[in-house]
Backbone as JSON, one array per atom type, in Angstrom:
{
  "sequence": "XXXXXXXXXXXXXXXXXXXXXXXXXXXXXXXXXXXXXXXXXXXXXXXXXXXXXXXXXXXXXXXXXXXXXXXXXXXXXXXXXXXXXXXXXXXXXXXXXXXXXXXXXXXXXXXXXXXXXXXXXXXXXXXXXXXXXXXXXXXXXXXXXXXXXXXXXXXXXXXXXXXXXXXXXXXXXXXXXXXXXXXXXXXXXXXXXXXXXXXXXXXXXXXXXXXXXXXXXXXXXXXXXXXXXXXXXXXXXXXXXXXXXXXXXXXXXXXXXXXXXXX",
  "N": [[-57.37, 7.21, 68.85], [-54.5, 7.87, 68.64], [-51.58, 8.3, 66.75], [-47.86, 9.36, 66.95], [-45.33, 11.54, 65.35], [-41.95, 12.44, 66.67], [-40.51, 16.15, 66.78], [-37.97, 18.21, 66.91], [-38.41, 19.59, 64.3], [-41.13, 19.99, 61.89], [-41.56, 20.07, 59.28], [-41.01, 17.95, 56.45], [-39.37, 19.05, 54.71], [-37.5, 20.57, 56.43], [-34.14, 19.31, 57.18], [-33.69, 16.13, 58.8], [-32.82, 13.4, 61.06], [-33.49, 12.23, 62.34], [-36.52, 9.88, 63.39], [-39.16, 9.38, 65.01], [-41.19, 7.1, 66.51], [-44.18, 7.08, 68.25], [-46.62, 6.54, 70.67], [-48.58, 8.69, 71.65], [-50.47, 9.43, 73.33], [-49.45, 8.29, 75.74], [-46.22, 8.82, 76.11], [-45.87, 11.12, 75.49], [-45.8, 13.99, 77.03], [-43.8, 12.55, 78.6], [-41.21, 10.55, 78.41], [-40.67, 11.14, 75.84], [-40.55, 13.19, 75.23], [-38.51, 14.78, 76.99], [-36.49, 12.82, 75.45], [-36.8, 13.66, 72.92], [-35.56, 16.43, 73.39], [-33.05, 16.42, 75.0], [-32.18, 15.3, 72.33], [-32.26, 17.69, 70.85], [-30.27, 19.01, 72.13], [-27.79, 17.83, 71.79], [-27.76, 18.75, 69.15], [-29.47, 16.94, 67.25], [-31.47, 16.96, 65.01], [-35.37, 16.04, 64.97], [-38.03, 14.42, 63.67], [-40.98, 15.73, 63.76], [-44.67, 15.62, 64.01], [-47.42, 17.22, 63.83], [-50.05, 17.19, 63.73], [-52.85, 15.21, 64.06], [-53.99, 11.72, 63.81], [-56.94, 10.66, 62.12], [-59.62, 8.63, 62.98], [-59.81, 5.79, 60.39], [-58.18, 7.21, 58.61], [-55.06, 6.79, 56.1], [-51.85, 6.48, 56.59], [-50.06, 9.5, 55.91], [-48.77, 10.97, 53.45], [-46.2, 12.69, 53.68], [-45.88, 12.1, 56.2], [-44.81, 9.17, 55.41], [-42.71, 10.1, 53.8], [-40.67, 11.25, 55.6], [-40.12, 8.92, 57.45], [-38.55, 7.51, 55.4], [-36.62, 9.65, 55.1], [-35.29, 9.99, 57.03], [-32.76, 8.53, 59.02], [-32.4, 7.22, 61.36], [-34.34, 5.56, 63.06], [-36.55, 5.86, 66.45], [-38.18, 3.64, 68.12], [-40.71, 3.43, 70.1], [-41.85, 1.89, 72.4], [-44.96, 1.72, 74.57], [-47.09, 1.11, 76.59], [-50.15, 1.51, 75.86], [-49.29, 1.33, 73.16], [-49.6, -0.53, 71.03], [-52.46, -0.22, 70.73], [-52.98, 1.66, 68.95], [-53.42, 1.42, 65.22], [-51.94, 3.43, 63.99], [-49.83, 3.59, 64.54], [-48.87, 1.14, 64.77], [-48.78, 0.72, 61.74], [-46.57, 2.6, 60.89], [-44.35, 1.94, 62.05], [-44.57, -0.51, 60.73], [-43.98, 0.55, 58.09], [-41.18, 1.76, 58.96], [-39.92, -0.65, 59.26], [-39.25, -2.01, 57.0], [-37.49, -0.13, 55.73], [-35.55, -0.23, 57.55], [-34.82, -2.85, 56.15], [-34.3, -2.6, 53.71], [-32.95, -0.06, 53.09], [-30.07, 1.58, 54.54], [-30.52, 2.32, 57.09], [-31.2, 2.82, 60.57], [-32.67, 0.74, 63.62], [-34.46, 1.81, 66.42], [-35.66, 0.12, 69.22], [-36.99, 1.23, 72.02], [-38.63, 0.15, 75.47], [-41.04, 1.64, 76.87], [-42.14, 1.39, 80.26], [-43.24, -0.82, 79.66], [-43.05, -4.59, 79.75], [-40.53, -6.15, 77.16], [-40.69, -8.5, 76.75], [-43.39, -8.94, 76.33], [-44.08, -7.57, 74.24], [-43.03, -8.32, 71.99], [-44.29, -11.2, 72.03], [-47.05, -10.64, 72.62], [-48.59, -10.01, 74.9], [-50.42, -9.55, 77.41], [-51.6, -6.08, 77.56], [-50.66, -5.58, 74.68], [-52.2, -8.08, 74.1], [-54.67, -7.49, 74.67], [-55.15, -4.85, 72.91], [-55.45, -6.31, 70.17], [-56.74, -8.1, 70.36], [-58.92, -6.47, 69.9], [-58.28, -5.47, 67.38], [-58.3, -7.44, 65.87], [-61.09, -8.09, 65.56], [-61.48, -5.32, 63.38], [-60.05, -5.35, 61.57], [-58.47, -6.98, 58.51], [-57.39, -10.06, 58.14], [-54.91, -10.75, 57.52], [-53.81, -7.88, 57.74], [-53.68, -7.56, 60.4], [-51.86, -10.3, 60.93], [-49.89, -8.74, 60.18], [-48.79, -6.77, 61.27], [-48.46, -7.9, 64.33], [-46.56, -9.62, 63.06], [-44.39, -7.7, 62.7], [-44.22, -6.72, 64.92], [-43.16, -8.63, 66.56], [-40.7, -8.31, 64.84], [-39.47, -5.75, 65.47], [-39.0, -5.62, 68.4], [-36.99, -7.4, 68.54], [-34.62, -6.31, 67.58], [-31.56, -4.88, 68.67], [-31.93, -2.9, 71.91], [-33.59, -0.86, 74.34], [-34.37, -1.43, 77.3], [-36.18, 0.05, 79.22], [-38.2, -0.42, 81.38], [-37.89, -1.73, 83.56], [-36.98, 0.42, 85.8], [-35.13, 0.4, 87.96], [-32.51, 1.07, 89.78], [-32.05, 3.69, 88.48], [-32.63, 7.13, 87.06], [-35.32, 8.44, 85.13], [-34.23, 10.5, 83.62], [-31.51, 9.44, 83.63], [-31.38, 7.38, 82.05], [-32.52, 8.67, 79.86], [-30.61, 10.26, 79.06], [-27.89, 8.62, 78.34], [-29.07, 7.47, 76.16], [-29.34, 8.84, 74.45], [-26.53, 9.52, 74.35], [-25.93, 7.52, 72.81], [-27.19, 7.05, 70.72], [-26.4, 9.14, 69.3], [-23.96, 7.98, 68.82], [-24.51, 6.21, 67.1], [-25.2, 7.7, 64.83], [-23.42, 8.83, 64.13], [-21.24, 7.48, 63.41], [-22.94, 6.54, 61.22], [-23.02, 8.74, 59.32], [-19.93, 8.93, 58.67], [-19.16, 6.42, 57.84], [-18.48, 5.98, 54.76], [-16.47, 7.65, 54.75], [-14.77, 7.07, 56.09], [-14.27, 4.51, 54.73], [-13.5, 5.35, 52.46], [-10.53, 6.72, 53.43], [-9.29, 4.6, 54.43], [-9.11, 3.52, 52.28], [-7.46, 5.18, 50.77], [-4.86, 5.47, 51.88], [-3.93, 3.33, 51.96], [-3.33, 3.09, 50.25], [-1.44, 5.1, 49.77], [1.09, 4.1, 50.79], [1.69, 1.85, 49.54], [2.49, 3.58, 47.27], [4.46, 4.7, 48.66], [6.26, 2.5, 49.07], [6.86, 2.14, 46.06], [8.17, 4.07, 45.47], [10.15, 4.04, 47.23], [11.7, 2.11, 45.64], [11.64, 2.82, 43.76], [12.81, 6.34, 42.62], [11.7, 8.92, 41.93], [10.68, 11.64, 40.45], [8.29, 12.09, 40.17], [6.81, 9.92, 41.21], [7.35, 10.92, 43.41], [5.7, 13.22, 43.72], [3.17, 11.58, 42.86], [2.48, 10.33, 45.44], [2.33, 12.43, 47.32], [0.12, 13.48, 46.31], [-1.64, 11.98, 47.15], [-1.45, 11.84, 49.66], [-2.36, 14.25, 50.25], [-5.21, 14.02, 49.72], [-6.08, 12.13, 51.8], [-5.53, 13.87, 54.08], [-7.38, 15.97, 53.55], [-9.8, 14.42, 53.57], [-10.03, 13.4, 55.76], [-10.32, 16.02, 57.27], [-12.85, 16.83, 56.13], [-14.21, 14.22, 57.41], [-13.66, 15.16, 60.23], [-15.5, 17.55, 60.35], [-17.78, 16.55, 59.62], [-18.57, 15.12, 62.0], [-18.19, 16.87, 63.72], [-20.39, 17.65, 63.19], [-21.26, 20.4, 61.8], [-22.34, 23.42, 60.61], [-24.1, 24.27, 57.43], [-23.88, 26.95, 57.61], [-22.27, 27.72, 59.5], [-19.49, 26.68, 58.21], [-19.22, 28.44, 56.61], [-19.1, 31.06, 57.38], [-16.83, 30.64, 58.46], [-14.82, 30.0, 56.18], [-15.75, 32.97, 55.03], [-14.35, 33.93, 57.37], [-11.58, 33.49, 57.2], [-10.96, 34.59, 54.33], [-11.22, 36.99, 54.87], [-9.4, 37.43, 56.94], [-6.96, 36.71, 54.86], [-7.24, 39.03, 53.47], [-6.84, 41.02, 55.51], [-3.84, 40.48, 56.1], [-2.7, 40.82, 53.7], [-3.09, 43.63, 53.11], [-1.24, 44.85, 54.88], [1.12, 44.86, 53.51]],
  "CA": [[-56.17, 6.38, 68.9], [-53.43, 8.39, 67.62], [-49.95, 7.99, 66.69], [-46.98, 10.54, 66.53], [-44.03, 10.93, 65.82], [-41.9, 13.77, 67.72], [-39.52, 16.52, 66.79], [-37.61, 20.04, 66.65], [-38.65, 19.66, 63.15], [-42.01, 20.2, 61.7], [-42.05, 19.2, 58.04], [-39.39, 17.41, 55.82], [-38.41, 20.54, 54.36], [-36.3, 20.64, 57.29], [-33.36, 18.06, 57.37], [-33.99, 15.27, 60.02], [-32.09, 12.74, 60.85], [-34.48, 10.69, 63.49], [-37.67, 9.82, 63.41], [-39.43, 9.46, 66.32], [-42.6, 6.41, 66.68], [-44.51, 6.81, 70.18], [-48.05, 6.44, 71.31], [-48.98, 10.18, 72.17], [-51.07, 9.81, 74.73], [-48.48, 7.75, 76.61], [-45.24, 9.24, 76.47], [-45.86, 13.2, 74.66], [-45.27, 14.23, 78.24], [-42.95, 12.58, 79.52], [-40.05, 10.11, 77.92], [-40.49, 11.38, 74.13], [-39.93, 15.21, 75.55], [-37.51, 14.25, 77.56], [-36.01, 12.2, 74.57], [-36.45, 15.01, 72.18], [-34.53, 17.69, 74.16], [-31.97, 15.83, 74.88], [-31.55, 15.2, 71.2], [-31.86, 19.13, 70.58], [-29.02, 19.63, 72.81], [-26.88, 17.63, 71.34], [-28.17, 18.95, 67.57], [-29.94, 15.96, 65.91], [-32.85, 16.86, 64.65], [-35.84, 14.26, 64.98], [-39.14, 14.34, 63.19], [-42.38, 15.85, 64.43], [-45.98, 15.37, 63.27], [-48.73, 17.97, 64.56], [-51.43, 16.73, 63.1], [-53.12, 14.0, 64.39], [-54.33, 11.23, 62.79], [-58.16, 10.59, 62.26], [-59.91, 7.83, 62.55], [-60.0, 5.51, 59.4], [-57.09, 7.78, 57.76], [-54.13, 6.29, 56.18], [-50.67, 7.22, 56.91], [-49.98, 10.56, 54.91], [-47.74, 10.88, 52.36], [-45.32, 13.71, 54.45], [-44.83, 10.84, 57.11], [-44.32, 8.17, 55.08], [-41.22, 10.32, 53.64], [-40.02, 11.26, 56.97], [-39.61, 7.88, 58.13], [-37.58, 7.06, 54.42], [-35.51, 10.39, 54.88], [-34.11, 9.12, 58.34], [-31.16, 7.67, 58.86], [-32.52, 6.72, 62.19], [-35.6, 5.76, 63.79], [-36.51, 5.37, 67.23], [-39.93, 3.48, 68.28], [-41.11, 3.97, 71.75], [-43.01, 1.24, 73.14], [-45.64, 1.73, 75.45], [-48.54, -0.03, 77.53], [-51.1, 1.61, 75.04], [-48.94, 1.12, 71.61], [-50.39, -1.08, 70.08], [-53.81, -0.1, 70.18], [-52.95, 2.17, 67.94], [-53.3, 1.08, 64.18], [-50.84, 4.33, 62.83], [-48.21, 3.81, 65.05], [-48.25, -0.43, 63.88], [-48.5, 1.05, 60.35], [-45.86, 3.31, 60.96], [-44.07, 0.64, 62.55], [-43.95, -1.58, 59.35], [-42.76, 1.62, 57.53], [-39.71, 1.71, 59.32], [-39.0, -1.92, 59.45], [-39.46, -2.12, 54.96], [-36.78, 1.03, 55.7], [-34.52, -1.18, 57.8], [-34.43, -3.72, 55.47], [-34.32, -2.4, 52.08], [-32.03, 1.07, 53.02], [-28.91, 1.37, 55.48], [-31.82, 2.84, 58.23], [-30.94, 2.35, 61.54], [-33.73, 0.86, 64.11], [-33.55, 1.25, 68.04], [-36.61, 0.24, 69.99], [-37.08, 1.52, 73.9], [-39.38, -0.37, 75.8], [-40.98, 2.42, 77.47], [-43.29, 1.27, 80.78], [-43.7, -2.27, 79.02], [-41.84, -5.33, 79.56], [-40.06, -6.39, 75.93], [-41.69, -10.02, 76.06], [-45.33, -8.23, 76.43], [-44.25, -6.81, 73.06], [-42.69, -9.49, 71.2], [-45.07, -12.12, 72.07], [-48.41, -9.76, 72.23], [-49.38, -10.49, 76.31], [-51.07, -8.21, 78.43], [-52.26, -5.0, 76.91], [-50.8, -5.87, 73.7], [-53.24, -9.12, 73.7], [-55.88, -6.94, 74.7], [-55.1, -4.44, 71.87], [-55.04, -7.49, 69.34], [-58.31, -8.77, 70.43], [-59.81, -5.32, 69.05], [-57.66, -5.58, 65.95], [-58.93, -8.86, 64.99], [-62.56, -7.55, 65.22], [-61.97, -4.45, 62.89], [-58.89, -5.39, 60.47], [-58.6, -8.13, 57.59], [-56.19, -10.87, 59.2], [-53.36, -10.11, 56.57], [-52.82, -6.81, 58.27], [-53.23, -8.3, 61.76], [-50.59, -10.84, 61.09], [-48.45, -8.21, 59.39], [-48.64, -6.31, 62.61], [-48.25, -9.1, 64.8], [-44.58, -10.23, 62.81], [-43.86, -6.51, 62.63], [-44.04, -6.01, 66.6], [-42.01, -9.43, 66.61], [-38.93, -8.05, 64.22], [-38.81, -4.78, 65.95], [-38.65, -6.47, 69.43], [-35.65, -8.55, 68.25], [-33.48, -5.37, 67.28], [-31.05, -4.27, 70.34], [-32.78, -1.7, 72.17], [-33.11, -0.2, 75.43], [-35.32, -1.34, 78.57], [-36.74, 1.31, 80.56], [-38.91, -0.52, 82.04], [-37.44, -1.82, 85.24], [-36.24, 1.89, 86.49], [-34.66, 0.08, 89.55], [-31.34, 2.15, 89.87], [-31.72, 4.89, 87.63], [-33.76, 7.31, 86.63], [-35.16, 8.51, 83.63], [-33.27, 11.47, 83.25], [-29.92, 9.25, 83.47], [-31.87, 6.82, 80.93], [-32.37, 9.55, 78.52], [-29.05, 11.14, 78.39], [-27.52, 7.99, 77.68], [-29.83, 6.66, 75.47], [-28.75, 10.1, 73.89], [-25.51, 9.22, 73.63], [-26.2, 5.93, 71.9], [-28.25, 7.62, 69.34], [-25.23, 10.04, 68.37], [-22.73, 7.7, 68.01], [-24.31, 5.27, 65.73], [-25.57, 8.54, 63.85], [-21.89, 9.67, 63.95], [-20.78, 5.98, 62.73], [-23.32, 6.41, 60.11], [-22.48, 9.91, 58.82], [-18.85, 8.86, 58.26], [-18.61, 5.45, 57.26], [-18.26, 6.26, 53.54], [-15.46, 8.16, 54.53], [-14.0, 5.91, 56.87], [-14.07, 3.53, 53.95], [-11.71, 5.94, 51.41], [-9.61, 7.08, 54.2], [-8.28, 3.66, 54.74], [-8.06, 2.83, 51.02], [-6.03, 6.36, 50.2], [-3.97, 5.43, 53.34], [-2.88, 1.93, 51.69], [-2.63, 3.06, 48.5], [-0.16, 5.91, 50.05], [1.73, 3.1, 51.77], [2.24, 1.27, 48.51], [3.26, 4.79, 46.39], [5.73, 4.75, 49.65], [7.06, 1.37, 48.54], [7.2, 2.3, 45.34], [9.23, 5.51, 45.72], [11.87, 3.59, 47.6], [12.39, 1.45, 44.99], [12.12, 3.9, 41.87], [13.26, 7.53, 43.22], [11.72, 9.67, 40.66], [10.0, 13.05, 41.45], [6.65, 12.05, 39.7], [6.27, 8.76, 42.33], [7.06, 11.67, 44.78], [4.13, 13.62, 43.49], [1.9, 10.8, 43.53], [2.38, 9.91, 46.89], [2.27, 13.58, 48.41], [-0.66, 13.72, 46.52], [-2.4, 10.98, 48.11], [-1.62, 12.07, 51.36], [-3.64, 15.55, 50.78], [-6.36, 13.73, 50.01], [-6.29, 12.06, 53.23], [-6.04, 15.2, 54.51], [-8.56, 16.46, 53.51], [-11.23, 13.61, 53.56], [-9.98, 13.65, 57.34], [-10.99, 16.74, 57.83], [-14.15, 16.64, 55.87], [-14.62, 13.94, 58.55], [-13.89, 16.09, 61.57], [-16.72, 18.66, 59.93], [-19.43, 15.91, 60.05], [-18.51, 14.17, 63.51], [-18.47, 18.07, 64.72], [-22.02, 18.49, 62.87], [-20.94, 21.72, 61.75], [-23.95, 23.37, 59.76], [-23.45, 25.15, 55.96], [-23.84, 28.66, 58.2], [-21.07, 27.91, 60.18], [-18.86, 26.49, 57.53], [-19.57, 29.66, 55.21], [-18.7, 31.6, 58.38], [-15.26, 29.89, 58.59], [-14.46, 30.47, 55.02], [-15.65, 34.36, 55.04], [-13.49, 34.72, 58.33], [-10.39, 33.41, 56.45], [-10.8, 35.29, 53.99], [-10.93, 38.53, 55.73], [-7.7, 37.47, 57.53], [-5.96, 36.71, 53.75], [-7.33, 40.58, 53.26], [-6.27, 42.06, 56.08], [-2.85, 40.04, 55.79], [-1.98, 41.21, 51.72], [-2.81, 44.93, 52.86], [-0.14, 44.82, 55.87], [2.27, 44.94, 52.53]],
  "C": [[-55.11, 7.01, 68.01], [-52.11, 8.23, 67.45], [-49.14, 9.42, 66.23], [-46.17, 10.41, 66.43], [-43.15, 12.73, 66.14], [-40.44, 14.59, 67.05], [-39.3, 17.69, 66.99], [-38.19, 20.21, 65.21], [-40.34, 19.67, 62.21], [-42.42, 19.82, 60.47], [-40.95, 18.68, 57.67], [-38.99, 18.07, 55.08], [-37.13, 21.11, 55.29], [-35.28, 19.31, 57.53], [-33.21, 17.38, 58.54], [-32.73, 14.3, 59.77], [-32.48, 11.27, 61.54], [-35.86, 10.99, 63.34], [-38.08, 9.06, 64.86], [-41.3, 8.39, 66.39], [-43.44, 6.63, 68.04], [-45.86, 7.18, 69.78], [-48.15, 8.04, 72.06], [-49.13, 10.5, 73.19], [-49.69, 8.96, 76.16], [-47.29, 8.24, 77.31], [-44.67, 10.59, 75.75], [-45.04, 13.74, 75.58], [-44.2, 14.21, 79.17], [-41.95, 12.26, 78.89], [-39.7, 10.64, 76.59], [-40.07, 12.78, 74.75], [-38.66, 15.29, 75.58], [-36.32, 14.08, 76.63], [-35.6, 13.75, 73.62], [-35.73, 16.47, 72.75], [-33.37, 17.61, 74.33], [-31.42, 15.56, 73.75], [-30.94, 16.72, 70.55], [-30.17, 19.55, 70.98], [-28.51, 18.96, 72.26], [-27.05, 17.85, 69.01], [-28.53, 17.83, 66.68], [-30.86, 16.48, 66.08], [-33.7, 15.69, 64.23], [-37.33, 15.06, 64.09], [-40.37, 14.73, 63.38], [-43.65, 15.98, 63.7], [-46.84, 15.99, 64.33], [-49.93, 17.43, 64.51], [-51.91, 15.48, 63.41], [-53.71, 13.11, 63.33], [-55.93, 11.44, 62.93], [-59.02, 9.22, 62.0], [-60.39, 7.21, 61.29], [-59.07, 5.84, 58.51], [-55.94, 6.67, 57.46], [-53.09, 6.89, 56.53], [-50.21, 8.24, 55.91], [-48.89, 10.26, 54.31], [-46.32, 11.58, 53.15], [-44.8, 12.49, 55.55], [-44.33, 9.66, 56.75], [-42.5, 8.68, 54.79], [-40.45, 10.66, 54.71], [-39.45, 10.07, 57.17], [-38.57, 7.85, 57.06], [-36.37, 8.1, 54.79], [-34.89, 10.45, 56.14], [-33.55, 9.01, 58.3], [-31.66, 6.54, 60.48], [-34.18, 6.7, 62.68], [-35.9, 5.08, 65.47], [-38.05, 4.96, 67.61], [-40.08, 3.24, 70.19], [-41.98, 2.83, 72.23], [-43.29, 1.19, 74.34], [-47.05, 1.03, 75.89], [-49.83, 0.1, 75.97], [-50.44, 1.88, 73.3], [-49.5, 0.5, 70.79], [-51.94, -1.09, 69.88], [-54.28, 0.67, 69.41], [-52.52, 1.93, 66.01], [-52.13, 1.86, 63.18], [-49.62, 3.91, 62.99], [-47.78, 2.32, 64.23], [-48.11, -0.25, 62.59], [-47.04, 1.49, 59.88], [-44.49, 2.47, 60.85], [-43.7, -0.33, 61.54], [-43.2, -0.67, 58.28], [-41.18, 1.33, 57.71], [-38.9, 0.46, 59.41], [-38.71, -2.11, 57.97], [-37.87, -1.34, 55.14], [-35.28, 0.07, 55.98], [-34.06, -2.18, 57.17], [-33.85, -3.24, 54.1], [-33.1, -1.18, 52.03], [-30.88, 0.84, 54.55], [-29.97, 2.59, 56.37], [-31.23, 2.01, 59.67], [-32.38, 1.84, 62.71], [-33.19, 0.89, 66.0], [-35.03, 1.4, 68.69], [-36.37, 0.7, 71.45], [-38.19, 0.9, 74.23], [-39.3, 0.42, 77.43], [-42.18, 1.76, 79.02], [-44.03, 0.0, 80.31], [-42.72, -3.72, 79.26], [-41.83, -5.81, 78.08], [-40.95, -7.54, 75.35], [-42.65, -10.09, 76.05], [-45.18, -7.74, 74.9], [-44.18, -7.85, 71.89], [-44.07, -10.56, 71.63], [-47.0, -11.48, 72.53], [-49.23, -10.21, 73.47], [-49.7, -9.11, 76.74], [-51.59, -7.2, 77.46], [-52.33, -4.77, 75.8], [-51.49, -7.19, 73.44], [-54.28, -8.54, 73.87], [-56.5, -6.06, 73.44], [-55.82, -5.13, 70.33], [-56.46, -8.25, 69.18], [-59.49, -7.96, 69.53], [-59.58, -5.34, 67.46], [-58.33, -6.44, 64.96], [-60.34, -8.83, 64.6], [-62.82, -6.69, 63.87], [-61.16, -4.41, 61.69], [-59.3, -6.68, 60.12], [-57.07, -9.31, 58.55], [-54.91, -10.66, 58.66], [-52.5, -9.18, 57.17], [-52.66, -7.18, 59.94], [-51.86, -9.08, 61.51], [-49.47, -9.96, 60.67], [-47.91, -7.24, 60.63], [-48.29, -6.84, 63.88], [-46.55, -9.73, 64.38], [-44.1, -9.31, 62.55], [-43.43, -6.05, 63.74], [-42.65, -7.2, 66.75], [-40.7, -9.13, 66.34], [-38.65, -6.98, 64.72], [-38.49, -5.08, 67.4], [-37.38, -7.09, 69.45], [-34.63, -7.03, 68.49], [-33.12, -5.27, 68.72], [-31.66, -3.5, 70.32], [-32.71, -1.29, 73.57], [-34.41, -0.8, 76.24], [-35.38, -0.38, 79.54], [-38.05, 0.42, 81.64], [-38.99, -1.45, 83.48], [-36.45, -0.58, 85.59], [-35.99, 1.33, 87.85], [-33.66, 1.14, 90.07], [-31.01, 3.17, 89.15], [-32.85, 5.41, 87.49], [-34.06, 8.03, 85.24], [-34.09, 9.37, 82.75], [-31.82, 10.66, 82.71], [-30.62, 8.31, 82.39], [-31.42, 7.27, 79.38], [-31.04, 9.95, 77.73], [-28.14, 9.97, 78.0], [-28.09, 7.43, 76.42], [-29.22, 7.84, 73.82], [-27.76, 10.01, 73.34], [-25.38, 8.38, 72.69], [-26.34, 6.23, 70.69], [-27.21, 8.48, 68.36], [-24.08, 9.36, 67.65], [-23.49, 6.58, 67.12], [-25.08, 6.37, 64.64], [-23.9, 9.08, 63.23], [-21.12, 8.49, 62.8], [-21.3, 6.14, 61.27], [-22.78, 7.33, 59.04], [-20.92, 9.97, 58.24], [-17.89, 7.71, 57.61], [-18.33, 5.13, 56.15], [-17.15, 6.57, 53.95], [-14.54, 7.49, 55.37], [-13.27, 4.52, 56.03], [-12.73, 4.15, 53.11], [-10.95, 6.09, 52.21], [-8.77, 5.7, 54.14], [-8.08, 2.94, 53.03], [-7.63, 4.16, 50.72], [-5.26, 5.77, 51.28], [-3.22, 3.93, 52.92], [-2.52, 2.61, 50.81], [-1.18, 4.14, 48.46], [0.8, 4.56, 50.64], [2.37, 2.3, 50.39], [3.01, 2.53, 47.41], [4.21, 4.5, 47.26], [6.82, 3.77, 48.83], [7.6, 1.85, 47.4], [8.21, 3.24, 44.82], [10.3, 5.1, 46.3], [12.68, 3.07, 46.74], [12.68, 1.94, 43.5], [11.95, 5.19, 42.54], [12.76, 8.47, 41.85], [10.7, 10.97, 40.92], [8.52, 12.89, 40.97], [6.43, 11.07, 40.26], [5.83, 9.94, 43.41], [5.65, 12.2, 44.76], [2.71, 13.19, 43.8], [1.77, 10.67, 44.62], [1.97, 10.94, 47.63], [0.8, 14.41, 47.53], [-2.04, 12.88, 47.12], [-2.65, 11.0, 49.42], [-2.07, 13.23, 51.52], [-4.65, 14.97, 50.67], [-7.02, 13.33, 51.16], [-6.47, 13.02, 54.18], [-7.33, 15.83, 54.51], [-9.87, 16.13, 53.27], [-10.84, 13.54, 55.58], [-10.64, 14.68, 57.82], [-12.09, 16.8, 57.56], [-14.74, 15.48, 57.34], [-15.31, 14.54, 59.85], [-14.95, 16.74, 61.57], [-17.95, 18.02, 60.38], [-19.58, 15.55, 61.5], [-18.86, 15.97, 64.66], [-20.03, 18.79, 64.45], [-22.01, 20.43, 62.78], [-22.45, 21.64, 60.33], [-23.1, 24.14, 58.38], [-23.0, 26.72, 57.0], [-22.32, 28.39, 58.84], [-19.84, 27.67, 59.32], [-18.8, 27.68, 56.69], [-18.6, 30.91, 56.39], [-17.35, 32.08, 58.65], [-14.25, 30.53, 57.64], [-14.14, 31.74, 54.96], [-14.37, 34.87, 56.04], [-11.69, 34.35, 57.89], [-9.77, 33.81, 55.26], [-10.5, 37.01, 54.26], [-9.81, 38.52, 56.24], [-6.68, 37.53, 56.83], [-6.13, 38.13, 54.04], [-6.79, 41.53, 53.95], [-4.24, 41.78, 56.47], [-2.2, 40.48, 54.44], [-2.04, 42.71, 52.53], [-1.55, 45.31, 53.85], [1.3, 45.0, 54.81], [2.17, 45.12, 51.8]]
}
């Protein structure tokens, strides 16, 4: 009974940004691939775990920090999810995460209907039946109001594919995933931008009504900052990497250089 979670990324030595919950045997193959490729292409990196678990094991130390060094996690539910004890472990991980840190959660309800999940019918009552045999009831119920609160979060149904198919699923689901990573990545700066942007607005005022070249100052320096927390913006929303930024730099330098010797 194993649990994984899926990425371009291999340990947390590499900077992630999603973590990835899914039932292995379920959806390795197909929707998590799928999922994860689609994230490649658009450059988020998500989380991956080789190593299976083993029966009796707890959740390692390396995935526990994964899930924390997220920003996002996505949990996959499928027919045979919950008969896996890592993934419901896992599973309460990321919900502690959601609560306690600005962690984003987005369930898919992969091949399951939602109210089979939330309310623990069909395969997750079958699951549940085993649980109760081999776990203390503490962690049953904690698993049990853990499937409940991740159920609640908005999330995505896949599992009436009437008019679509997965492919068009994915690639939106894709998009989804970027912009509230994009949202996340900039809402600090979204925050100063609009207080330098009053506080220029009031230097303004103030400069009309006292004309003095050190208001001017202030004000025109308030509006580089904007400047240039704007563009810092643009940098993240364009997911530009250090290499490419270093890149940038070197190649504008070379242009000062070959600009000074021209004279």
């Amino acid at each position: 009974m194993e649990c994984s979670s899926s990425s371009s990324s291999s340990t947390t030595s590499q900077k992630h940004e999603v973590f990835i919950n899914f039932r292995s045997e379920d959806t390795r193959k197909t929707f998590t691939s799928h999922l994860n490729g689609a994230l490649e292409r658009v450059d988020i990196k998500t989380y991956v775990d080789n190593n299976n678990l083993e029966r009796g094991e707890e959740i390692p130390i390396t995935l526990v920090r994964a899930i924390e060094e997220a920003k996002l996690s996505v949990i996959v539910f499928s027919k045979n999810y919950a008969d896996s004890k890592w993934c419901l472990d896992e599973l309460l991980k990321i919900l502690e995460c959601g609560r306690t840190k600005r962690h984003i959660i987005v369930p898919v309800f992969y091949d399951i209907d939602p109210s089979d999940v939330r309310n623990q019918r069909g395969s997750y009552a079958e699951a549940f039946v085993n649980h109760e045999r081999n776990f203390d009831e503490k962690k049953v119920l904690e698993w049990r109001n853990g499937l409940v609160e991740a159920a609640n979060y908005a999330g995505w149904d896949c599992y009436n594919k009437v008019t679509r198919t997965e492919y068009e699923i994915v690639e939106d689901f894709t998009k989804d995933v970027l912009e509230k990573l994009n949202r996340t990545n900039v809402s600090d700066l979204d925050r100063q931008i609009t207080k330098m942007e009053q506080l220029a607005e009031l230097q303004r005022q103030f400069y009309e009504s006292i004309s003095t070249f050190e208001n001017m100052l202030n004000r025109d320096a308030t509006i580089q900052r904007v400047t240039e927390l704007k563009m810092e913006r643009s940098i993240r929303m364009l997911r530009l990497t250090p290499d490419m930024l270093s890149y940038m730099e070197n190649s504008n330098d070379n242009n000062k250089s070959v600009f000074e010797n021209m004279f």
